[in-house]
C-alpha positions as CSV (number, residue, x, y, z in Angstrom):
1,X,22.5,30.2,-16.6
2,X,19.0,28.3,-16.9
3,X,15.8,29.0,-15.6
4,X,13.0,27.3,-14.8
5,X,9.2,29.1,-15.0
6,X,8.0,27.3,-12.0
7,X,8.9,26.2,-8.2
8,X,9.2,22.8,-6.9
9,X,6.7,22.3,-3.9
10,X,7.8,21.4,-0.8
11,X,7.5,17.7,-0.7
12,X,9.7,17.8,-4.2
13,X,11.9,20.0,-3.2
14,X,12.1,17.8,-0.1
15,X,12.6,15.0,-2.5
16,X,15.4,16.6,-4.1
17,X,17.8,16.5,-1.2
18,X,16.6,13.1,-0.4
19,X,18.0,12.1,-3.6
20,X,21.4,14.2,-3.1
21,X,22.0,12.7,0.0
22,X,21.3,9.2,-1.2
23,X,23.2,10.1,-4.5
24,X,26.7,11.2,-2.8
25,X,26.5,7.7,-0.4
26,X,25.4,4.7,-3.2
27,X,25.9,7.0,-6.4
28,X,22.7,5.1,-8.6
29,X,19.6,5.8,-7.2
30,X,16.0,5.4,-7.8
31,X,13.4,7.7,-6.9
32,X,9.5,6.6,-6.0
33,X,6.8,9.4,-6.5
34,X,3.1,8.2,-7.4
35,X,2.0,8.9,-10.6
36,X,0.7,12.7,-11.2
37,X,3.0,14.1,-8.0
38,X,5.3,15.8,-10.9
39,X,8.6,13.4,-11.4
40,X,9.4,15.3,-14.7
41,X,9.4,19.1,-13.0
42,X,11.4,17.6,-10.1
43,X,14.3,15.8,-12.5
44,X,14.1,18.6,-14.7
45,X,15.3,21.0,-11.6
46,X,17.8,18.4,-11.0
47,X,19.2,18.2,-14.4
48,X,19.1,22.5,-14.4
49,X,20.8,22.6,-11.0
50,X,23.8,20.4,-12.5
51,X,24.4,22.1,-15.8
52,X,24.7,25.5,-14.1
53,X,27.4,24.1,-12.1
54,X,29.0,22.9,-15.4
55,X,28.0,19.3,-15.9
56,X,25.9,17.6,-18.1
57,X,22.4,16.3,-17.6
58,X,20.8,13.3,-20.0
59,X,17.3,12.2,-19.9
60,X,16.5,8.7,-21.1
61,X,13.0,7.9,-22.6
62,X,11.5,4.9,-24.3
63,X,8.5,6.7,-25.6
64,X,8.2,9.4,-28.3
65,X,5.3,11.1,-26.2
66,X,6.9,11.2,-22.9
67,X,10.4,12.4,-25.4
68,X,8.5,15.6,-26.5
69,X,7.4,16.0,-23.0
70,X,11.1,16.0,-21.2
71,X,12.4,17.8,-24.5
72,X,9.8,21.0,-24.0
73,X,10.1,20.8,-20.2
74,X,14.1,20.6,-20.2
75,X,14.2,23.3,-23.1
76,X,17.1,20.6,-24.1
77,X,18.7,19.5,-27.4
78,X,16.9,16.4,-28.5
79,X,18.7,13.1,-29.8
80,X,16.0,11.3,-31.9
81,X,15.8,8.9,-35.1
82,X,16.5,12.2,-37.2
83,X,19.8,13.3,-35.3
84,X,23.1,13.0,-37.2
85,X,25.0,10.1,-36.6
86,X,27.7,12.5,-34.8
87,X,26.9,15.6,-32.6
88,X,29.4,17.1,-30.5
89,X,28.6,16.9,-26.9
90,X,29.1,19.7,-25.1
91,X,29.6,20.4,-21.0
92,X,27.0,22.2,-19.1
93,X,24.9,21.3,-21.8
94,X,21.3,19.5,-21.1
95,X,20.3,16.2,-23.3
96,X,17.1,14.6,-23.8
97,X,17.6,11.1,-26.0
98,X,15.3,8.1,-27.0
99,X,16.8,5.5,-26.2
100,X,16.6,3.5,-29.3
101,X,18.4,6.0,-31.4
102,X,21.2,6.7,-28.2
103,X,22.0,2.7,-28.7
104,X,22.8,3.0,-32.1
105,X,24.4,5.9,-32.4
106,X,28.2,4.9,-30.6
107,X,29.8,8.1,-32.2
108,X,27.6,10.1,-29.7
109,X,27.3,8.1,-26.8
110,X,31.0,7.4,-26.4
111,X,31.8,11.2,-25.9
112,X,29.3,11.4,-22.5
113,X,31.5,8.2,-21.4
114,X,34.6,10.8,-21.4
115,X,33.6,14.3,-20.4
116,X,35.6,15.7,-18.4
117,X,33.0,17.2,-16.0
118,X,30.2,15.5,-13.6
119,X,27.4,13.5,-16.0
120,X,23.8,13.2,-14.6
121,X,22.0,10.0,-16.0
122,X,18.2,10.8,-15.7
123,X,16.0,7.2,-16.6
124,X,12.5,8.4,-16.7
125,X,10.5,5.4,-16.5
126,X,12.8,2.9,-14.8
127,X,11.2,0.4,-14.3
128,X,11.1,-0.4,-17.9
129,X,13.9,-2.6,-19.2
130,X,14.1,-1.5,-22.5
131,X,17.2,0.8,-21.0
132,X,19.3,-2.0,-20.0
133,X,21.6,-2.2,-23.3
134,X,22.1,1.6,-23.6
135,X,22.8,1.6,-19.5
136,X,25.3,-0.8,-20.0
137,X,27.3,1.4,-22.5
138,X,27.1,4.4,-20.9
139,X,29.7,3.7,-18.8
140,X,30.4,7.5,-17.1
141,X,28.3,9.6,-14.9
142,X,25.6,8.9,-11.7
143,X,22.5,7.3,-12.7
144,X,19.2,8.5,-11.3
145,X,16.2,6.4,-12.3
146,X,12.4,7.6,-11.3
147,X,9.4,5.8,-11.6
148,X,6.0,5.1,-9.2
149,X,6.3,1.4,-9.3
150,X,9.9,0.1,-9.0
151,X,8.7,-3.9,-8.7
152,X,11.5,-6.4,-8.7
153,X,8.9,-9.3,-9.8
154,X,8.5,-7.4,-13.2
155,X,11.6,-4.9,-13.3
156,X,14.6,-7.5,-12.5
157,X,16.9,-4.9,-13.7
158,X,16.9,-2.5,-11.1
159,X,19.7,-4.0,-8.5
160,X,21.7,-4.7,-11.4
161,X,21.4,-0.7,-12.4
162,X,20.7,0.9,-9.1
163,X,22.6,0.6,-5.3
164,X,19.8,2.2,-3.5
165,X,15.7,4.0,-3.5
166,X,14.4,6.8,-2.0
167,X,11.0,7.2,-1.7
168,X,8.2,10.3,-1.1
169,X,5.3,10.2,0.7
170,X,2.7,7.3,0.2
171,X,-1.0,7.6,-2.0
172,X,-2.4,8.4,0.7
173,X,-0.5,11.3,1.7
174,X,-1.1,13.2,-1.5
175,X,-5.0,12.9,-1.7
176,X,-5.7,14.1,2.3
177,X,-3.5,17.2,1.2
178,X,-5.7,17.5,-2.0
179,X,-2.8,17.1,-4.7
180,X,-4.5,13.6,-6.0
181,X,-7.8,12.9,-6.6
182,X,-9.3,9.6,-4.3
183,X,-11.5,6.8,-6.1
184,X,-14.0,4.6,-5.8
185,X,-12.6,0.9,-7.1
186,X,-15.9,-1.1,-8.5
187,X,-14.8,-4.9,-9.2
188,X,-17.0,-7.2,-10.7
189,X,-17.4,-10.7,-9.0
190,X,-17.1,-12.4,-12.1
191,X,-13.3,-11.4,-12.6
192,X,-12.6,-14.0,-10.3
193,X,-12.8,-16.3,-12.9
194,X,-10.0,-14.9,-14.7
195,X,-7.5,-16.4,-12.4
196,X,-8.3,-19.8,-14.3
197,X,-7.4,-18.2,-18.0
198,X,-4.4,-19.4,-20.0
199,X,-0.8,-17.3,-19.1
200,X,2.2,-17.1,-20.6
201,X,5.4,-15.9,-19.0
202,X,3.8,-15.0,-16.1
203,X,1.0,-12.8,-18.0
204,X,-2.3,-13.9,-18.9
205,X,-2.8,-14.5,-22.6
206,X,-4.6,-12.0,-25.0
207,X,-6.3,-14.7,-26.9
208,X,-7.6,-16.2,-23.6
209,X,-8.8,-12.6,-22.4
210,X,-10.6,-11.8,-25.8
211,X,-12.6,-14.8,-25.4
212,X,-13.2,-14.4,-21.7
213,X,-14.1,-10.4,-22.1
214,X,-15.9,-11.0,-25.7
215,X,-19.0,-12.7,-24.1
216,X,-22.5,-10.7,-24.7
217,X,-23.2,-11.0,-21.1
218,X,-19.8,-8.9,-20.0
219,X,-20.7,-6.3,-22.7
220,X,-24.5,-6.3,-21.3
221,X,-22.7,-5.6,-18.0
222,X,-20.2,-2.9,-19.4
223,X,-22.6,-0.9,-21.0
224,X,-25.1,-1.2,-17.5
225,X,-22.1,0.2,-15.4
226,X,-21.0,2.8,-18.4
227,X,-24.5,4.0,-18.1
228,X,-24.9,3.7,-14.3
229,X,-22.6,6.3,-13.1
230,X,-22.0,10.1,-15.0
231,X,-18.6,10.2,-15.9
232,X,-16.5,13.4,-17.8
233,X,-13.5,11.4,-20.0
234,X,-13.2,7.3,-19.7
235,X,-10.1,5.8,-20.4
236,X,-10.8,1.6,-21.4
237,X,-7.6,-0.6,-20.8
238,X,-8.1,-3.7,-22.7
239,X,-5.6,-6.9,-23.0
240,X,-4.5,-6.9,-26.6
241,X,-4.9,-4.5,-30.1
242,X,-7.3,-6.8,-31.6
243,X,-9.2,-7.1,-28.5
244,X,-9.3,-2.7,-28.5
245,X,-10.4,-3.1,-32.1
246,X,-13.5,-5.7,-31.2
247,X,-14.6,-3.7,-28.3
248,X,-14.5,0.1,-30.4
249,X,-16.7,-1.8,-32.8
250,X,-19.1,-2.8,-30.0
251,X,-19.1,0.4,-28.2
252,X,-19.6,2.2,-31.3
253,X,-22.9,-0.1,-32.2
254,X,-24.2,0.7,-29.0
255,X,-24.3,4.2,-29.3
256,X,-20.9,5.6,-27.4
257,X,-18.8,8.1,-28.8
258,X,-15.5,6.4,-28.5
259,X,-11.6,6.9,-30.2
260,X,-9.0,4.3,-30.1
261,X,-5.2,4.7,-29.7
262,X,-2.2,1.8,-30.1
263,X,1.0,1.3,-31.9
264,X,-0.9,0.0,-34.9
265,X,-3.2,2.8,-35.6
266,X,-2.1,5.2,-38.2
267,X,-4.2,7.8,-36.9
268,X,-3.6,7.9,-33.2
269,X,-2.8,11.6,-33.3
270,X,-5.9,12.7,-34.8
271,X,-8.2,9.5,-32.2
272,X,-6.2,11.2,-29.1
273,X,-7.3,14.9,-30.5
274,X,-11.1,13.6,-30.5
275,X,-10.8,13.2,-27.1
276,X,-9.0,15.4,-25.9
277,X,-8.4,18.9,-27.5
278,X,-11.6,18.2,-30.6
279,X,-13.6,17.0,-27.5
280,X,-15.6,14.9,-30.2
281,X,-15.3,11.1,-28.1
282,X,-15.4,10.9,-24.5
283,X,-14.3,7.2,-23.9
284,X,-10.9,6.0,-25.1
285,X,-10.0,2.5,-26.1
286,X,-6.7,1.7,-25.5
287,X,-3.7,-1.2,-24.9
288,X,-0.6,-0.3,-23.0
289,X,0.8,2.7,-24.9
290,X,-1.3,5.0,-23.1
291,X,-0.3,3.9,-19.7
292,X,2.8,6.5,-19.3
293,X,2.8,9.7,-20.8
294,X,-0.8,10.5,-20.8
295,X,-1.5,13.1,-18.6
296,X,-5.1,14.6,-19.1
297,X,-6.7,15.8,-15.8
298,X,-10.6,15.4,-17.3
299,X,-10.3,11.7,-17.1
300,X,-12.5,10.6,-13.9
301,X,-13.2,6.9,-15.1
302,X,-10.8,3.9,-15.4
303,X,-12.4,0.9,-16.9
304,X,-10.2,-2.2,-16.9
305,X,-11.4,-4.5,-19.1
306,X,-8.8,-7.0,-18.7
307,X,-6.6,-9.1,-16.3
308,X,-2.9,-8.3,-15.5
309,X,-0.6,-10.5,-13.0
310,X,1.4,-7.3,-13.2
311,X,1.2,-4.4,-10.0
312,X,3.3,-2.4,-12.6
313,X,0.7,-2.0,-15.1
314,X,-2.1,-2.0,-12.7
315,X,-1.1,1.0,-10.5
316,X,0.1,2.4,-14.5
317,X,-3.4,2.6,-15.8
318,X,-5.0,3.8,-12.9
319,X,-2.7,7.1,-12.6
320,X,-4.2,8.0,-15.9
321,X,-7.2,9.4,-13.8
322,X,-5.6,10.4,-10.3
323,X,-4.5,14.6,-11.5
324,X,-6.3,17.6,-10.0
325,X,-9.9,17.8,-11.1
326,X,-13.1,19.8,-10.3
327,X,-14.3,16.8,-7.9
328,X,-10.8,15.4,-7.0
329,X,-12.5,12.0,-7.7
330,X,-12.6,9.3,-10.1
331,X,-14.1,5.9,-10.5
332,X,-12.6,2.3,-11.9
333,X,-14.2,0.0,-13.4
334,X,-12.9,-3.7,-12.9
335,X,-13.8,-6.5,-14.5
336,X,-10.5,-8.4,-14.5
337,X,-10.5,-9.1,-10.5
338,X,-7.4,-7.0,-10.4
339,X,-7.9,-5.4,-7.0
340,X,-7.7,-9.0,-5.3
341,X,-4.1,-9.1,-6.8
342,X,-2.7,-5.7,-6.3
343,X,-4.8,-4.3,-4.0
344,X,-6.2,-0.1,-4.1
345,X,-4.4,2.6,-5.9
346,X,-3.8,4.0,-2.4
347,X,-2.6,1.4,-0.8
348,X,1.2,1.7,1.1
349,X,3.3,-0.5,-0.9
350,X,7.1,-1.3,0.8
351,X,8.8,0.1,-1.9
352,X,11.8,0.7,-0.6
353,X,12.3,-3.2,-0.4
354,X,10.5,-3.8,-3.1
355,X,12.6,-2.6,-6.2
356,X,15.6,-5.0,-5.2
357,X,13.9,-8.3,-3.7
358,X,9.9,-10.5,-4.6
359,X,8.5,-10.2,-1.0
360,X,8.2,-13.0,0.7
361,X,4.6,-14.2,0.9
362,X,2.9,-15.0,3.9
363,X,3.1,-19.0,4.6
364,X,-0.1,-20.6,3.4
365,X,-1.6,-23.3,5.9
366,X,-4.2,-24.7,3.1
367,X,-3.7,-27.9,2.0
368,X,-3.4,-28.4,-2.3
369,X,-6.8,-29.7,-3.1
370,X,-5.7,-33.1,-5.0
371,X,-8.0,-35.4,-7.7
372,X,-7.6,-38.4,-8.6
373,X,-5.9,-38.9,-12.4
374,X,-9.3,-40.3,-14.6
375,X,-6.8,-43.2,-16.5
376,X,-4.6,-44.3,-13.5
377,X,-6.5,-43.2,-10.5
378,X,-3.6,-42.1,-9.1
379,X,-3.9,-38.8,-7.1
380,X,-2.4,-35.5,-8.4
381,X,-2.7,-31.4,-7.7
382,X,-6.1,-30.4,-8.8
383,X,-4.1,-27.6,-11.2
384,X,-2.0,-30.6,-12.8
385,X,-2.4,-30.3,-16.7
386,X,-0.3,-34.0,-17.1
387,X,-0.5,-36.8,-15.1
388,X,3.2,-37.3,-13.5
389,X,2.7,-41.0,-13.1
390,X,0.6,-42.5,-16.6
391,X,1.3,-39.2,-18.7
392,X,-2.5,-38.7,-19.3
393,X,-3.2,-35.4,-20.5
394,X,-6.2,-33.6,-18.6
395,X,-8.3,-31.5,-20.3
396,X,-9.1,-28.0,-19.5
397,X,-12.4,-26.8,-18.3
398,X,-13.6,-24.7,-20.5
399,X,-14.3,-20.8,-17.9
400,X,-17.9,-20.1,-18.1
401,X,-18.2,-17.0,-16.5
402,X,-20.8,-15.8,-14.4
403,X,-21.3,-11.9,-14.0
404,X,-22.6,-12.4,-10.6
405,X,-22.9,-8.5,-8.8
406,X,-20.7,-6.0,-8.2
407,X,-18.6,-5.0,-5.3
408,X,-17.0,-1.3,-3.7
409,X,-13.6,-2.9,-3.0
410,X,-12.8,0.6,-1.4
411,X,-15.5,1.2,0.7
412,X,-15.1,4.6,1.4
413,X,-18.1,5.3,3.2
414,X,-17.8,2.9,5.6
415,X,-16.1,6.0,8.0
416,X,-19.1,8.0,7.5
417,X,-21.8,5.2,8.4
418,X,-24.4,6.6,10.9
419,X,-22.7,10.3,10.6
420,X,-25.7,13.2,9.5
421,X,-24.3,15.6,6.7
422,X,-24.2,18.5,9.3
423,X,-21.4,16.2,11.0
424,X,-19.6,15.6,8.6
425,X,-16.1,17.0,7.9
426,X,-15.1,19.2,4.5
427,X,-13.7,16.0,3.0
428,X,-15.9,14.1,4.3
429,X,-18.9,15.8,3.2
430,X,-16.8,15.5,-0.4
431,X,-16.2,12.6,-0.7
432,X,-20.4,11.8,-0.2
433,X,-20.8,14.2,-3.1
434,X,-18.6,12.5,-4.9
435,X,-19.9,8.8,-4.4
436,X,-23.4,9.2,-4.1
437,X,-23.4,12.0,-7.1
438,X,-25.3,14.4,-4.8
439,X,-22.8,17.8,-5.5
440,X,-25.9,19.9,-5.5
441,X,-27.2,18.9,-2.2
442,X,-23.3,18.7,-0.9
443,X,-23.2,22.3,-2.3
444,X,-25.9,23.4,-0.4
445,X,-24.8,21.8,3.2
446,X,-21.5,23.2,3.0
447,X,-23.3,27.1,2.9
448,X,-25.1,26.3,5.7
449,X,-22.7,25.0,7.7
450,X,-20.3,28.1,6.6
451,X,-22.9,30.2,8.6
452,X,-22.0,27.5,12.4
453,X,-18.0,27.1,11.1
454,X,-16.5,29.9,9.2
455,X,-14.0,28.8,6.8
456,X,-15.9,25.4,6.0
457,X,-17.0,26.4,2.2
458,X,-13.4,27.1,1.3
459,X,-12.7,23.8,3.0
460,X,-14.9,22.2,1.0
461,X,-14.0,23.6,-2.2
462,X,-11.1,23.0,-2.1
463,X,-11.4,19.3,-1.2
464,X,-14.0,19.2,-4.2
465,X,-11.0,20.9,-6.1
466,X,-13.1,24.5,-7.1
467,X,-11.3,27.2,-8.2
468,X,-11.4,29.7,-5.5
């Protein structure tokens, strides 16, 4: 019989029969939680509750970091690059397996298509596609996929893999009952101009983003805001591995105390150690490989120094920051004008009709701003790159960017405007502290008013995320 050394809360455990009941009417099913609301403890007691009853539980991964994480929380046998072509599969047993080395290893995968006893496909990360040949083999069992962004428009797969998804409770939710942290989102005006760079497949282009981000004054501007507001641990997104490596060598002129982590660096382990266990660095540079499977509560700055057309990746980078921290705050950075296309972290995104279908825009009244073609004068779309009636090619303006000021997309004080501190409410009163970087005097209004509303200082710490 397993164990496990911990119990679900209520929401997950709340969760977990959401997903039964879904499970035993469309059999594949995804389930939504935001990033940091503890997916991996809640599939984990899925998996356990299935292989006491004498079935078998597999967990799916695409990354090695988020492998050793399932494999220690499961207590499972692992399936990696260095397992034997052929292990014997056994029931009640629980698996953990990169995907990769699943795919190409038939002698294995073959015996989970004809067990004899109930198989529980776990896909951690589903909105990835990476999975889709493996899924496609595995042939047997129920397949339950989790993930905090299940996005048709970038994860196509899903309807194909999945017949329903069940969903928790929203952002929101999770930071008025203090289990993730709120934020202030910073965007720079001159992201704007990022809408006009070069993209490819739907994405904007790394070389167009290196020369749109590499400008002195953006750096000028980086290192005003990096200086402007105290932060603990800063995680920097940026669009490409050559564009991390320019910016670490810029950071590191300037003074900052900075490691660097992607699939090309041969010392990752020991860059990730300086800032996290050696505490050397307090800013991280990173590309994509650090947007799942990076859990480190101490980070309370996001800086994205890039663009993205992708929600996926957005909402991806800024859980890195949203776990339980003295302050239940943190801050982003954004110089890539991607709130205007995704909107806050916290924001209520449908996605219960999102994972299977691109939501329908609102209809756009505007009319396309047309000019007329410079060799045939005849008029085309403004965005037009090739006249449709001579052929003549127009040339591109060249995106000078102007840094222009900065802007609180979130706005979180607007609530509190005209409110004294001795009015305010516990997370109120914490979320002033927390903005304005005035805990001392926040501190000190909360012990008075303990003395008019007994029970307010606990309030307040635990909004603020004290120990008691």
């Amino acid at each position: 019989m397993r164990t496990l050394n911990y119990t679900l809360w209520d929401y997950q455990q709340q969760f977990v029969k959401d997903m039964a009941i879904a499970s035993k009417e469309h059999q594949h099913v995804i389930g939504q939680s935001p990033g940091g609301t503890g997916k991996t403890k809640t599939f984990v007691y899925i998996g356990t509750q299935v292989c006491n009853k004498g079935g078998v539980t597999l967990i799916l991964t695409e990354r090695k970091n988020v492998y050793g994480q399932n494999l220690d929380e499961a207590k499972a046998i692992g399936i990696n690059d260095k397992t034997p072509k052929y292990i014997h599969i056994k029931e009640g047993e629980f698996y953990v397996a990169m995907t990769q080395t699943l795919e190409g290893r038939p002698l294995i995968y073959e015996q989970f298509n004809k067990l004899n006893c109930p198989l529980y496909i776990i896909i951690d990360e589903c909105h990835s596609g990476r999975y889709s040949n493996l899924l496609n083999k595995l042939t047997h069992g129920v397949r339950l996929g989790f993930t905090a962004t299940p996005d048709f428009r970038q994860a196509k797969h899903l309807p194909t893999f999945y017949n329903h998804c069940v969903t928790t409770h929203p952002v929101q939710w999770f930071i008025d009952n203090n289990i993730l942290c709120d934020y202030q989102h910073i965007q720079r005006a001159s992201g704007k101009a990022t809408d006009k760079l070069e993209k490819r497949n739907g994405e904007f282009t790394a070389s167009s983003q290196r020369k749109f981000f590499g400008t002195e004054e953006h750096y000028k501007v980086l290192f005003n805001d990096l200086n402007s507001a105290p932060f603990n641990k800063c995680m920097m997104f940026c669009a490409s591995i050559e564009h991390a490596e320019e910016v670490l060598i810029r950071m590191t002129s300037e003074g900052y105390k900075c490691s660097i982590n992607h699939s090309k660096r041969k010392d990752s382990e020991y860059q990730v150690a300086m800032f996290k266990e050696l505490d050397k660095t307090n800013i991280i540079i990173t590309v994509g490989n650090m947007t799942t499977g990076f859990d480190f509560p101490e980070v309370d700055s996001i800086v994205l120094y890039r663009a993205t057309t992708s929600l996926i990746i957005y909402l991806q980078m800024l859980f890195r920051a949203d776990r339980k921290k003295e302050g239940m705050f943190f801050r982003c950075w954004d110089y890539g004008s991607n709130h205007d296309r995704h909107k806050s972290y916290f924001y209520n995104h449908p996605w219960d009709k999102m994972w299977n279908a691109k939501l329908k825009k609102k209809k756009d009244d505007s009319v396309t701003p047309m000019i007329l073609c410079p060799k045939c004068e005849s008029m085309i779309f403004i965005a037009a790159r090739v006249c449709k009636w001579c052929g003549h090619e127009i040339p591109a303006k060249e995106v000078i960017p102007e840094i222009g000021i900065s802007q609180d997309v979130t706005n979180r004080l607007a609530p509190l405007e005209g409110k004294k501190l001795s009015e305010l409410e516990p997370k109120e009163l914490a979320l002033f502290a927390n903005l304005k970087n005035k805990k001392p005097l926040a501190a000190r209004v909360a012990r008075a008013l303990e003395e008019q509303r007994e029970g307010y200082l606990k309030d307040y710490g635990k909004a603020m995320g004290y120990k008691q």
